[in-house]
VOTOR-44825 format. One line per field, with one value per residue (C-alpha): residue number from 1; chain; z, x, y. Coordinates in nm, 4 decimals. Each point is the difference from the previous one (the first is absolute). Layout:
n = c(NUM ...)
chain = c(A ...)
z = c(Z ...)
x = c(X ...)
y = c(Y ...)
//
This chain:
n = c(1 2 3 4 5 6 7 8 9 10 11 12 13 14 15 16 17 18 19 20 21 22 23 24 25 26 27 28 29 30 31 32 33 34 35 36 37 38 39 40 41 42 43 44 45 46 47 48 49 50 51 52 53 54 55 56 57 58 59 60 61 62 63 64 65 66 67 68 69 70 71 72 73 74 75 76 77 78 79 80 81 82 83 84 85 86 87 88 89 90 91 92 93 94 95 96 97 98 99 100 101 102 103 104 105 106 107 108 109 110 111 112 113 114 115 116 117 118 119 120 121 122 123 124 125 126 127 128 129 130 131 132 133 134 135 136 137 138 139 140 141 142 143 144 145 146 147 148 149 150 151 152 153 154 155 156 157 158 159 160 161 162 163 164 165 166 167 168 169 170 171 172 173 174 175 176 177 178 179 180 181 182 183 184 185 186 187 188 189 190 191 192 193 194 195 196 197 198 199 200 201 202 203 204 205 206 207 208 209 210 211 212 213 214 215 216 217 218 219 220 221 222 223 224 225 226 227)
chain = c(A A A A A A A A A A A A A A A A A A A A A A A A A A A A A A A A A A A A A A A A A A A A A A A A A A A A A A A A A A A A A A A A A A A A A A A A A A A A A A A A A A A A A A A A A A A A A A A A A A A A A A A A A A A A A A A A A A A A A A A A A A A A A A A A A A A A A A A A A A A A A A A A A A A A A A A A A A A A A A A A A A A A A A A A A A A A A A A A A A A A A A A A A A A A A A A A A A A A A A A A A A A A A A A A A A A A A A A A A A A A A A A A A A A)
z = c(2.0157 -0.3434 -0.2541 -0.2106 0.3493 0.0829 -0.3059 0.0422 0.2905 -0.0692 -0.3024 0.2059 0.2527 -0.2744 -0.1613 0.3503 0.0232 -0.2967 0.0824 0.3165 -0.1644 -0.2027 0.2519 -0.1051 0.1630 -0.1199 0.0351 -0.3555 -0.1951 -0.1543 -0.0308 -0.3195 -0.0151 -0.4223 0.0036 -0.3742 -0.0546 0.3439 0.1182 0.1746 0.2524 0.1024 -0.1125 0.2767 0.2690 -0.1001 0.0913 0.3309 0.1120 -0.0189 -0.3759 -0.1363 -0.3353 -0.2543 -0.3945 -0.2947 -0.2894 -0.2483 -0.0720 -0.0555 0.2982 0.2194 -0.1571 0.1440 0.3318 0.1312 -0.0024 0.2981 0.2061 0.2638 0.0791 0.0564 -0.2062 -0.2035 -0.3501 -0.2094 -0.3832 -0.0101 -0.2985 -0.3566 -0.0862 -0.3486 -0.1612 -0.1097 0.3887 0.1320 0.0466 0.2331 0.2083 0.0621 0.1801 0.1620 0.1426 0.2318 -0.1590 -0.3005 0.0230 -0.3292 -0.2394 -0.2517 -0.3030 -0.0712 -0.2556 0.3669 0.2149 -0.2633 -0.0760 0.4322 0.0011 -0.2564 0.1696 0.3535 -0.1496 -0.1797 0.3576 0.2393 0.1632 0.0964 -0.0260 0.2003 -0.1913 0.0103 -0.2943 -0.0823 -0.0892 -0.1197 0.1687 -0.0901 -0.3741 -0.0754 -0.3307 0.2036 0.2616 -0.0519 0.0900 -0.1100 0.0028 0.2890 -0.2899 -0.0900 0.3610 -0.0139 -0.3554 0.1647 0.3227 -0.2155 -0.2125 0.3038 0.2032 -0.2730 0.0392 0.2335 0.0187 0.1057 0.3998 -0.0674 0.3477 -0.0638 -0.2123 -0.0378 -0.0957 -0.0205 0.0643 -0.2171 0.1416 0.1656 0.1910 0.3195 0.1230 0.0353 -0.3789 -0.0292 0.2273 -0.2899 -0.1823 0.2883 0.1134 -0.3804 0.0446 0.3334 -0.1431 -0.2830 0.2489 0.1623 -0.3294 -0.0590 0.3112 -0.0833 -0.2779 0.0929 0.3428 0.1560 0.2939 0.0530 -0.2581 -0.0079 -0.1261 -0.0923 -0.0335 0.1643 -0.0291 0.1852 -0.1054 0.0650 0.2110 0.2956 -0.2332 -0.1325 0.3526 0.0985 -0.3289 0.1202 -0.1703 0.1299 -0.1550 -0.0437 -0.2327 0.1664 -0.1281 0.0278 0.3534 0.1328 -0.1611 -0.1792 -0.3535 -0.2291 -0.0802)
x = c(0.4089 0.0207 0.2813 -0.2718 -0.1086 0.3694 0.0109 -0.2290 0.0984 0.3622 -0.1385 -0.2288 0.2720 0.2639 -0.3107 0.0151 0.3344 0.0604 -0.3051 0.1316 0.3184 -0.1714 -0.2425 -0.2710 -0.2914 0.0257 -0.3650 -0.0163 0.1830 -0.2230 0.1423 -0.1329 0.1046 0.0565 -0.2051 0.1709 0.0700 -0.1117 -0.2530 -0.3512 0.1019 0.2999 -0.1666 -0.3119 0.3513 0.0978 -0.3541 -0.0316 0.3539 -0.1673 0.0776 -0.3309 0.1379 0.0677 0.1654 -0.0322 0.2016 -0.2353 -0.3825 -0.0559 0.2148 -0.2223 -0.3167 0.0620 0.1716 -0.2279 -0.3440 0.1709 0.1131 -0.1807 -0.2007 0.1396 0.3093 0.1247 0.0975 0.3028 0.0786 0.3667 0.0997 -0.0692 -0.3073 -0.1671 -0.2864 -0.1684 0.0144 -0.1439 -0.3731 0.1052 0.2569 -0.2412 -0.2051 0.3095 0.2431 -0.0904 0.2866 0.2400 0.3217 0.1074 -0.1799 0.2631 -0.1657 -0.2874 -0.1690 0.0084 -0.1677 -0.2487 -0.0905 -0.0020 -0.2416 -0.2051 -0.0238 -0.1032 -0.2136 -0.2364 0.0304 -0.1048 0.3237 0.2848 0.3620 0.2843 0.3064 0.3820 0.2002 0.3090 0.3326 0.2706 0.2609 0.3194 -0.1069 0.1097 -0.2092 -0.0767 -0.1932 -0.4144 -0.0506 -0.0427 0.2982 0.0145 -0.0489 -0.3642 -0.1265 -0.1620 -0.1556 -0.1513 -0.1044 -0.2039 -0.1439 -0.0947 -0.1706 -0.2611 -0.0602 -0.3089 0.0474 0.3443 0.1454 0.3944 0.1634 0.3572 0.3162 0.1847 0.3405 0.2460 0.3875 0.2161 0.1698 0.3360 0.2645 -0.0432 -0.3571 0.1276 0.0596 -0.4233 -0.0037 0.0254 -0.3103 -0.2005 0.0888 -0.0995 -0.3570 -0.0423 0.0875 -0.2440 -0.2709 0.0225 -0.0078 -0.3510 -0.1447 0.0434 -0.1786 -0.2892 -0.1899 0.1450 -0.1520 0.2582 0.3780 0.0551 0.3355 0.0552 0.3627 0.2638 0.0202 0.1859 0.3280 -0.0432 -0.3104 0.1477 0.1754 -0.3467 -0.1717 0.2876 -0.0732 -0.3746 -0.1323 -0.4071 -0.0009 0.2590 -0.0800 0.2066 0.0040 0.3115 0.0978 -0.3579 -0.0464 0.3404 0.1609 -0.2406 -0.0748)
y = c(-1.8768 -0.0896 0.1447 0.1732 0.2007 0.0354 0.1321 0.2213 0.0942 0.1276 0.1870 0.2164 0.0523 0.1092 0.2465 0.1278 0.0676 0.1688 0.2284 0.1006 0.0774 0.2507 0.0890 -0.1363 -0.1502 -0.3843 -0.0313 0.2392 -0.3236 -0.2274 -0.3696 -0.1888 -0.3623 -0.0725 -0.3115 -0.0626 -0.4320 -0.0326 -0.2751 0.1383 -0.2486 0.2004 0.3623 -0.0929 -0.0706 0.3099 0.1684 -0.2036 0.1738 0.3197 0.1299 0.1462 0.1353 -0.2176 0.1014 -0.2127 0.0545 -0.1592 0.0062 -0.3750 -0.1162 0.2532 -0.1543 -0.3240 0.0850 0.3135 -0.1956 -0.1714 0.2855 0.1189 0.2961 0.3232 -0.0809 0.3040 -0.1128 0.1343 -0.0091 0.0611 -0.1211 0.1234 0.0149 -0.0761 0.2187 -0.3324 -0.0944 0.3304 -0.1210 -0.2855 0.1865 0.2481 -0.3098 -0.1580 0.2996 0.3275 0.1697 -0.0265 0.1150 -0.0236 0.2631 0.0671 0.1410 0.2211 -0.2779 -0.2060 0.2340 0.1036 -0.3844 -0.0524 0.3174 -0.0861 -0.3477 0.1853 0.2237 -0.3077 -0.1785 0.2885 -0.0002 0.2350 -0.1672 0.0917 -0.0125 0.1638 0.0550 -0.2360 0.2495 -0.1352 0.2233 -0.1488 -0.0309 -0.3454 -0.1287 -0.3788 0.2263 0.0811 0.3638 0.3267 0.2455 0.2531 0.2570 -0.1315 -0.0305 0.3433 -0.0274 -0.3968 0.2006 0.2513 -0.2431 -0.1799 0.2620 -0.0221 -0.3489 -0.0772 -0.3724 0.0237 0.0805 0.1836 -0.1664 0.1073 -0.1538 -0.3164 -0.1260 -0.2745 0.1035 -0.1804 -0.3040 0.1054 -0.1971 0.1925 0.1619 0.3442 0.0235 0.0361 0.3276 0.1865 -0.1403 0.0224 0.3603 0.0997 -0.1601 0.1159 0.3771 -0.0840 -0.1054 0.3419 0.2135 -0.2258 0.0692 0.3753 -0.0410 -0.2412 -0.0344 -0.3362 -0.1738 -0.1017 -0.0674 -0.3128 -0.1291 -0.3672 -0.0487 -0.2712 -0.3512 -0.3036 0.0853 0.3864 0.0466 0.1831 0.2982 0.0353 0.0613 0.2058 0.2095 0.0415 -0.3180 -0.0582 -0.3609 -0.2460 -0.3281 -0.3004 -0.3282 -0.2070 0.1324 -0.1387 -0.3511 -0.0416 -0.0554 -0.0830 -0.3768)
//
């Protein structure tokens, strides 16, 4: 077994833990492996040990890695996302997690619209309000979602958020909780599929799944520190 599938391995056992702990069915956590400053060589090791979700943080890097993945692959933008990038992430990704303005999601409509698609996207809140975070405050989700709803080009998924870097996991709950109780005020308010919350990484993935995360982005804890 190699240390990326090790890897792998412990992460989806940990997701499952934490799941059960909150009595969850694991199988309702999506793993994305962050693919960001890592080689296709290692990203295609990641798909042969059974990973078939895979989040870039940047349009360009994605442009020359994803033409090499295989089929059936379902392809994240997690990072922050440019207007002036908009046309070729809606060829490169099957969802965007990080809508954070209303100038985004009309330029990402606008783009779907002239391409005869429908995007599926989820909004980026910054919850813990710290100026070096992307996101919209939890105040403005409702006037986004409204906008939205008008928007043909665009799929609303559900919400996203970073927790602020802590020296112990537990000090994200907080963050988490507030998106989750977000995520149910949306789905109130707009007909979801299903709400899907992306929220926990490496450091505090398993707070976020016991706080009803649906996707978790991983990176470091699948191929290691960054090169």
């Amino acid at each position: 077994m190699s240390e990326i599938e090790r890897n792998i391995a412990i992460v989806r056992e940990r997701i499952a833990a934490a799941a059960t702990r909150a009595g969850r069915n694991p199988e309702e956590v999506t793993l994305v492996a962050v693919t960001k400053g890592v080689g296709i060589d290692r990203v295609l090791e990641a798909i042969a040990s059974g990973v078939t979700h895979i989040g870039e943080n940047r349009v360009q890097e994605a442009a020359v890695k994803f033409p090499h993945l295989p089929p059936g692959i379902v392809r994240h933008m997690v990072g922050h996302l440019q207007r002036n990038k908009a046309k070729l992430a809606l060829r490169l990704f099957d969802l965007i997690h990080s809508v954070d303005s209303l100038r985004l999601a009309e330029e990402l409509n606008r783009r779907a619209m002239d391409a005869g698609v429908t995007m599926d996207v989820l909004i980026q809140v910054n919850v813990s309000g710290e100026p070096t975070k992307y996101g919209i405050s939890p105040e403005e989700v409702e006037a986004l979602v409204e906008n939205m709803t008008s928007f043909p080009g665009l799929r609303l998924r559900g919400l996203m958020t970073i927790a602020p870097l802590g020296e112990h996991a537990e000090q994200a709950r907080p963050y988490f909780r507030r998106l989750r109780e977000l995520g149910e005020r949306l789905r109130n308010k707009v007909r979801l599929e299903k709400l899907e919350l992306s929220m926990g990484m490496t450091d505090d993935f398993e707070v976020a799944v016991e706080e009803g995360a649906t996707i978790v982005r991983i990176g470091r804890a699948i191929f290691g520190p960054r090169e």
